[in-house]
DOSEDO-496092 format. One line per field, with one value per residue: residue number from 0; residue in three letters; x, z, y of N, C-alpha, C, O, CB in turn. Coordinates in Angstrom, 2 decimals, always signed. Glycine has a CB too. Layout:
k <- (NUM;...) .
r <- (ALA;...) .
nu <- (X;...) .
nw <- (Z;...) .
nv <- (Y;...) .
cau <- (X;...) .
caw <- (Z;...) .
cav <- (Y;...) .
cu <- (X;...) .
cw <- (Z;...) .
cv <- (Y;...) .
ou <- (X;...) .
ow <- (Z;...) .
ov <- (Y;...) .
cbu <- (X;...) .
cbw <- (Z;...) .
cbv <- (Y;...) .
This chain:
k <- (0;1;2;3;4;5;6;7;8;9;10;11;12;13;14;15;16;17;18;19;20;21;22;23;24;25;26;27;28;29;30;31;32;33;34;35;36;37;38;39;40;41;42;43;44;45;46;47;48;49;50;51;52;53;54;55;56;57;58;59;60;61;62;63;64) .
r <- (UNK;UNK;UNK;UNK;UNK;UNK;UNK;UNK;UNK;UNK;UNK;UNK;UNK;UNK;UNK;UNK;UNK;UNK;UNK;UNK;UNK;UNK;UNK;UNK;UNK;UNK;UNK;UNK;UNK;UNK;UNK;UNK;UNK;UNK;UNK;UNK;UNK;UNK;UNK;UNK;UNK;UNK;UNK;UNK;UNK;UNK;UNK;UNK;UNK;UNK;UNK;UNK;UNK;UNK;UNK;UNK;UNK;UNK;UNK;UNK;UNK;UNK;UNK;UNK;UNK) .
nu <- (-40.69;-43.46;-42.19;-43.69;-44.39;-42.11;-40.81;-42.85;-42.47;-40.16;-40.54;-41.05;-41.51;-39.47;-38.51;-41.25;-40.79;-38.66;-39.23;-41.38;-40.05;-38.56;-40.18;-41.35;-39.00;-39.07;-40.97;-41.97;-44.40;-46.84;-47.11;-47.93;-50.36;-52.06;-51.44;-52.39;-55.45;-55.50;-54.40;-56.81;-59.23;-58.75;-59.01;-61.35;-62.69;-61.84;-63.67;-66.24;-65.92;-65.58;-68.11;-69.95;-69.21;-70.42;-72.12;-75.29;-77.59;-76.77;-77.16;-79.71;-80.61;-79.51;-81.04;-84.02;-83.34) .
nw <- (+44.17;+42.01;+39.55;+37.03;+36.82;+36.38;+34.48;+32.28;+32.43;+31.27;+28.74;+25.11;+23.23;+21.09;+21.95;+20.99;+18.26;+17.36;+18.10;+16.09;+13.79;+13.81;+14.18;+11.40;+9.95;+11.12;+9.84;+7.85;+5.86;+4.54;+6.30;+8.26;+8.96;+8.87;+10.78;+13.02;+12.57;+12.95;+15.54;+16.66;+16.03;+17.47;+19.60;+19.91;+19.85;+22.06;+23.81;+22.89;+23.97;+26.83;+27.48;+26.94;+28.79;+31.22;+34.34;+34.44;+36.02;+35.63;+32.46;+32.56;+33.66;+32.52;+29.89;+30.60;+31.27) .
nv <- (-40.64;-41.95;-44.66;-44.77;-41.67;-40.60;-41.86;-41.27;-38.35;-37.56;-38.27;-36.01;-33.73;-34.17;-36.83;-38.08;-38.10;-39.00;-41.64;-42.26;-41.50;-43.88;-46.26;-45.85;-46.12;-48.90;-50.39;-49.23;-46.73;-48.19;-50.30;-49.59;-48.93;-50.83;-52.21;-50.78;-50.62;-53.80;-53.59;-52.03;-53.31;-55.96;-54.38;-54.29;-56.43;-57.06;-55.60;-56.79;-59.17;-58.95;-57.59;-59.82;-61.40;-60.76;-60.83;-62.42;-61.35;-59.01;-58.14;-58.70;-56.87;-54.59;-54.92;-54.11;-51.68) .
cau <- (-41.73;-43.90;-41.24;-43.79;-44.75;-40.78;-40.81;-43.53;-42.05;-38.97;-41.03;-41.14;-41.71;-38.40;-38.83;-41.61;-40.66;-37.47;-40.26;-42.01;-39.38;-37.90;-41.44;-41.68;-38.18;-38.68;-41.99;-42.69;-45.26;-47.86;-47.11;-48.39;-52.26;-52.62;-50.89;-52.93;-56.25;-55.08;-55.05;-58.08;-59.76;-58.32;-59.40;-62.99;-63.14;-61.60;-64.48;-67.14;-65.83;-65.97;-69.48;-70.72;-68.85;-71.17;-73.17;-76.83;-78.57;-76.26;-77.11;-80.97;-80.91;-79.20;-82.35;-85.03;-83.74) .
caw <- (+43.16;+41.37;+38.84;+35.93;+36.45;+36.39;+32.96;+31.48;+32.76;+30.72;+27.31;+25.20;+21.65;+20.71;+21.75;+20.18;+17.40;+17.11;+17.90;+14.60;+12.84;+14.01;+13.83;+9.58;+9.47;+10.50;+9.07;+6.01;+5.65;+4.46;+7.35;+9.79;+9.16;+8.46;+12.39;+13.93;+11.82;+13.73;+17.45;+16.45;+15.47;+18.69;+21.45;+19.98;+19.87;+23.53;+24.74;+22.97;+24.51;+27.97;+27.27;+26.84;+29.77;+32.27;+35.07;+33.97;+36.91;+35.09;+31.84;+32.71;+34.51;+30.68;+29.28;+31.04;+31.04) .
cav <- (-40.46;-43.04;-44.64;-44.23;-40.98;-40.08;-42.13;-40.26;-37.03;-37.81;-38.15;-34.89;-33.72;-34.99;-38.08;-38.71;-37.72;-40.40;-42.93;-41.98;-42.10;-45.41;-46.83;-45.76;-47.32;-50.57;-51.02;-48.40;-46.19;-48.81;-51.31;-48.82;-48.67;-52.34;-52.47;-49.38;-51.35;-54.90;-53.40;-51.47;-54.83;-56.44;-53.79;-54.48;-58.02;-57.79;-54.88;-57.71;-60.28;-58.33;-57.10;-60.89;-61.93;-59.79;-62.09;-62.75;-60.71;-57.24;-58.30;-58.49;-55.16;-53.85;-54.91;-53.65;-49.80) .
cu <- (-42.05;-42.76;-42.14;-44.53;-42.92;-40.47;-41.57;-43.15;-40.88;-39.38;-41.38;-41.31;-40.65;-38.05;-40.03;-41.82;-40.17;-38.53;-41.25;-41.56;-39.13;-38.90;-41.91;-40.33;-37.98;-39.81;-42.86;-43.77;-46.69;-48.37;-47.93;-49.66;-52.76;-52.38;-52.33;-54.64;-56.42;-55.62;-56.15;-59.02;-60.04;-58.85;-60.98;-63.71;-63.09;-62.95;-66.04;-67.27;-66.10;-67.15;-70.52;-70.58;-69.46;-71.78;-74.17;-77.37;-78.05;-76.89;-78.66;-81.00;-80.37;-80.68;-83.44;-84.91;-83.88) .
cw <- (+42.50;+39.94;+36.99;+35.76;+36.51;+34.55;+32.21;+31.44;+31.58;+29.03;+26.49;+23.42;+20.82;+20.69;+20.99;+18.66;+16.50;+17.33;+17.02;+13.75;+12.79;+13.62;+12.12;+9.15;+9.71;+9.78;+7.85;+6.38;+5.61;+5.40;+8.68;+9.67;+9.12;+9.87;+13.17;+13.59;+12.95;+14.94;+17.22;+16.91;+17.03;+19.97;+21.13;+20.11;+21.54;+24.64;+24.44;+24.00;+26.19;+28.57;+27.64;+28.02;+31.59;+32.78;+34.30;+34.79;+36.12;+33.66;+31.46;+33.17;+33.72;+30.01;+29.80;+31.15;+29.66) .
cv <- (-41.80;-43.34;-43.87;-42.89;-40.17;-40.25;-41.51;-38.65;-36.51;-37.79;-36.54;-35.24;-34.40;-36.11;-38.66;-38.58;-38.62;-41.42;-43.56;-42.42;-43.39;-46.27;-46.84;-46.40;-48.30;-50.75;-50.44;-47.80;-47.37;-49.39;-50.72;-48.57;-49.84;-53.00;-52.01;-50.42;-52.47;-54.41;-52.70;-52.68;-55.46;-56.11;-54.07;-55.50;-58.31;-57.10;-55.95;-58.41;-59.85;-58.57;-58.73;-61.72;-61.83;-61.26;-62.25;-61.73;-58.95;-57.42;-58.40;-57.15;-54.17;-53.54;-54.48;-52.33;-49.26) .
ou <- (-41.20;-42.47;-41.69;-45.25;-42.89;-40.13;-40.99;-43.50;-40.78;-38.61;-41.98;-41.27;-40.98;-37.40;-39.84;-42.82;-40.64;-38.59;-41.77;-41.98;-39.44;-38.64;-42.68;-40.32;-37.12;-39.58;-43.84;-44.29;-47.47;-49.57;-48.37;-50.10;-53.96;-52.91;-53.13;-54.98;-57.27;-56.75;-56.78;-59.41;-61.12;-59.10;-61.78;-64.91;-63.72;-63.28;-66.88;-68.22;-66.94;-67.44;-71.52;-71.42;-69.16;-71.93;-73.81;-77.80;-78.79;-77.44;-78.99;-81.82;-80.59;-81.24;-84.19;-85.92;-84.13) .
ow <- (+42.39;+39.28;+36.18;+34.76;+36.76;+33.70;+31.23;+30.54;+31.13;+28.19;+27.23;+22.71;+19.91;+19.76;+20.37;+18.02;+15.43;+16.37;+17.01;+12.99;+11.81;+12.73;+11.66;+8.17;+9.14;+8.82;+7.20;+7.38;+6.56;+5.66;+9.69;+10.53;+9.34;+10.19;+13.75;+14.62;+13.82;+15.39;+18.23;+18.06;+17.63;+20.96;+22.06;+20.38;+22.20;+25.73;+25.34;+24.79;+26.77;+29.55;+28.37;+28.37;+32.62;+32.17;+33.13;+34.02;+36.09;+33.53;+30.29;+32.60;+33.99;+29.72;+28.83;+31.17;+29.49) .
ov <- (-42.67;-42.35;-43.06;-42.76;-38.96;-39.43;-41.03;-37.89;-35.37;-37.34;-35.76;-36.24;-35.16;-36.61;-39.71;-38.90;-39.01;-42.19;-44.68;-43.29;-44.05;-47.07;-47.69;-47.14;-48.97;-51.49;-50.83;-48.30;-47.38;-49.35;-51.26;-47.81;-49.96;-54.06;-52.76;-51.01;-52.29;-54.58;-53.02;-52.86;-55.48;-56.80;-54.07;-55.62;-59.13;-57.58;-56.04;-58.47;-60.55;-59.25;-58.77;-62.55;-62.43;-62.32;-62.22;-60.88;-57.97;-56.33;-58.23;-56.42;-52.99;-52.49;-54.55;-51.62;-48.07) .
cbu <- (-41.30;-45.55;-40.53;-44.26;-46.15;-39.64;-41.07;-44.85;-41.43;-38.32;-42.42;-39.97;-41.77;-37.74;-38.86;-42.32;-40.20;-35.89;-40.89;-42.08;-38.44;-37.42;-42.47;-41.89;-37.39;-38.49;-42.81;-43.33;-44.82;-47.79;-45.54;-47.70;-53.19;-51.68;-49.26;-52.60;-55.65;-53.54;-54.01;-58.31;-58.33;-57.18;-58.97;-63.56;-61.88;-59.68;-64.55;-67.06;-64.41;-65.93;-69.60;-70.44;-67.70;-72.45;-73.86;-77.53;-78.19;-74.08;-76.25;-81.61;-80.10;-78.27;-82.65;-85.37;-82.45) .
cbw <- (+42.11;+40.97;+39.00;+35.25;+37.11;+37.63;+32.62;+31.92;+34.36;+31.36;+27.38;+26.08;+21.12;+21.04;+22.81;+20.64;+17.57;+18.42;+18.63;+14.11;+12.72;+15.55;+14.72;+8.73;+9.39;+11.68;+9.95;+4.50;+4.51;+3.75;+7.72;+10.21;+7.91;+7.03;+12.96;+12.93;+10.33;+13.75;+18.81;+14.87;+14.35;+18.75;+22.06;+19.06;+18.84;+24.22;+24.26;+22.17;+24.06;+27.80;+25.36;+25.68;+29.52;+31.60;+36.52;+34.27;+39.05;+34.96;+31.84;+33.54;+36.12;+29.32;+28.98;+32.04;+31.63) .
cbv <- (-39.43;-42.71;-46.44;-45.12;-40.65;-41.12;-43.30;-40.36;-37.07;-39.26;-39.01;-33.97;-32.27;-34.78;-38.47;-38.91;-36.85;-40.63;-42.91;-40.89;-41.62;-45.85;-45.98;-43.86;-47.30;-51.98;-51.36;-49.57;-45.41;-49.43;-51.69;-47.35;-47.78;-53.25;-51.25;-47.01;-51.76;-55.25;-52.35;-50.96;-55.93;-56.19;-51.54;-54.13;-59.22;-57.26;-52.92;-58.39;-60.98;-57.19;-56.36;-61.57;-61.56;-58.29;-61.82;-64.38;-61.12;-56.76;-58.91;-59.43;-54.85;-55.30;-55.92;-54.20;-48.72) .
């Protein structure tokens, strides 16, 4: 079997449960929206940056539909 569909198999309410927790004790309650916020931030700057990165001939053929 594929290894990570063995590893995902293995994940369950219980686990992520302990991953919650562990996650509010190292970094507090507060620390965790100012994180979640960050990679937010991050995946949008990276789908810009993507977006701008397109050839010219895709990027003309955007604009005209």
């Amino acid at each position: 079997m594929n290894a990570l569909a063995i590893f995902l198999g293995m994940i369950g309410v219980p686990q992520v449960i302990l991953i919650v927790v562990v996650l509010l004790l190292l970094f507090g309650g507060k620390k965790i929206p100012e994180l979640m916020k960050g990679l937010g931030s991050g995946i949008k700057e990276f789908k810009n940056a993507a977006k701008e990165d397109q050839p010219a001939d895709k990027k003309e053929d955007d604009k005209k539909e």
